[in-house]
C-alpha positions, -999 to 999 in steps of 0.1 A, spaced: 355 32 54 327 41 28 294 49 43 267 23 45 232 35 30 196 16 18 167 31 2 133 33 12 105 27 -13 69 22 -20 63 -12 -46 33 -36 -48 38 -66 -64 16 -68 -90 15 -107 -98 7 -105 -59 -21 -76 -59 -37 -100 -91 -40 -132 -74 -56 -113 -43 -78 -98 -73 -83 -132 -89 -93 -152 -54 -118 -122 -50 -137 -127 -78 -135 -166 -73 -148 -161 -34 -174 -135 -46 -190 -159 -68 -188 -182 -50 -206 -168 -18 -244 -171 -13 -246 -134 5 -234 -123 -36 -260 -143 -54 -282 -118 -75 -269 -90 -61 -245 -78 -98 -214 -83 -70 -180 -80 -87 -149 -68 -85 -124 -60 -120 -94 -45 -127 -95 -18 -154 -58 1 -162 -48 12 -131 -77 11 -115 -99 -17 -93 -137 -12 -103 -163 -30 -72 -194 -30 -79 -226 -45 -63 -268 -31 -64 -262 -22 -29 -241 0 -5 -235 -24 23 -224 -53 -5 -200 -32 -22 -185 -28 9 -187 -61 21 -169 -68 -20 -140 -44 -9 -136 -66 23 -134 -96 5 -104 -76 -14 -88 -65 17 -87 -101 31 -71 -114 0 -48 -86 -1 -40 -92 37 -31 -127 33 -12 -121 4 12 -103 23 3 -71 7 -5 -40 31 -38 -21 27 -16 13 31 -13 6 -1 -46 2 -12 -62 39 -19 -100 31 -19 -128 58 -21 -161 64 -14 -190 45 -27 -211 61 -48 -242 52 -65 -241 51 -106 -275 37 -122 -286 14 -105 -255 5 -86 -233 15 -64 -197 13 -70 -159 21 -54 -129 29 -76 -100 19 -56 -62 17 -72 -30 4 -58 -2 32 -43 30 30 -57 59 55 -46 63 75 -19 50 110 -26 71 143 -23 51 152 13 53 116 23 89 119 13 98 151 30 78 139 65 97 108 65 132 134 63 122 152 88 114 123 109 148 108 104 162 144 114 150 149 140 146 115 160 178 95 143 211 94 154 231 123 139 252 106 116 221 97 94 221 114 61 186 115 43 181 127 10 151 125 -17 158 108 -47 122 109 -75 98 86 -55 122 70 -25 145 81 -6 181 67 3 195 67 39 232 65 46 252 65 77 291 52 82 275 28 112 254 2 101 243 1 137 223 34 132 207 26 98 191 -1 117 182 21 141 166 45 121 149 11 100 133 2 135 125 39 145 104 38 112 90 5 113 72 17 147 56 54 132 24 52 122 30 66 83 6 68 53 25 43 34 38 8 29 79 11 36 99 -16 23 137 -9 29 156 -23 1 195 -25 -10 210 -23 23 249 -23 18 
């Protein structure tokens, strides 16, 4: 019998991450809390540009973000969002979206299924995911659960399970 194997990957879906973007803006201004306060939120390349004359409203503007990522079904594991930091006379966070799962994250996630999945698990690195096979399909759901319930970095999405 040939083994059974998925792969495990990092994606955001963009149309997804832009209508989160898009209700943002709409909600920011919209809201009284953002009038005359130079609130927004745009996206620039590759990465997310907030802005507000503020510190507490540009976080309260990545909050905004977060909720619309949330309900978009998107996870914030995959939203890498830095400090904010004042330029002029604003303050501002540069945040971009995280896609693929780095070599570290990669090689963690190895180890993990190493050394707490059943033996038969196979693990190997493959660019930015990594594909899982087994000859049960009982203990590549096994090792699907076991990572489902670490505590990891990044957004897993299990995909092509055959």
């Amino acid at each position: 019998m040939a083994d059974s194997s998925f792969d495990i990957v990092s994606k955001v879906d963009t149309m997804e991450t832009q209508n989160a973007l898009s209700q943002a803006q709409k909600e920011i201004a919209q809201r009284y809390d953002f009038k005359n306060v130079g609130a927004s939120i745009e996206f620039s390349g590759e990465k997310i540009l907030l802005k507000a004359n503020a510190e507490e409203r540009v976080k309260a503007v990545l909050e905004v973000f977060e909720q619309k990522l949330i309900k978009r079904g998107i996870s914030l594991r995959s939203l890498d969002a830095g400090e904010p930091f004042a330029s002029g006379k604003e303050y501002r966070i540069e945040a971009r979206m995280k896609e693929g799962i780095s070599s570290e994250d990669a090689k963690k996630i190895s180890k993990i299924i190493r050394d707490e999945a059943p033996k038969s698990v196979k693990s190997q690195i493959q660019g930015d995911e990594l594909r899982v096979q087994s000859k049960s399909r009982d203990d590549l759901q096994a090792v699907i659960a076991l990572l489902k319930g670490k505590d990891l970095d990044v957004a897993l999405q299990f995909v092509n399970f055959r």
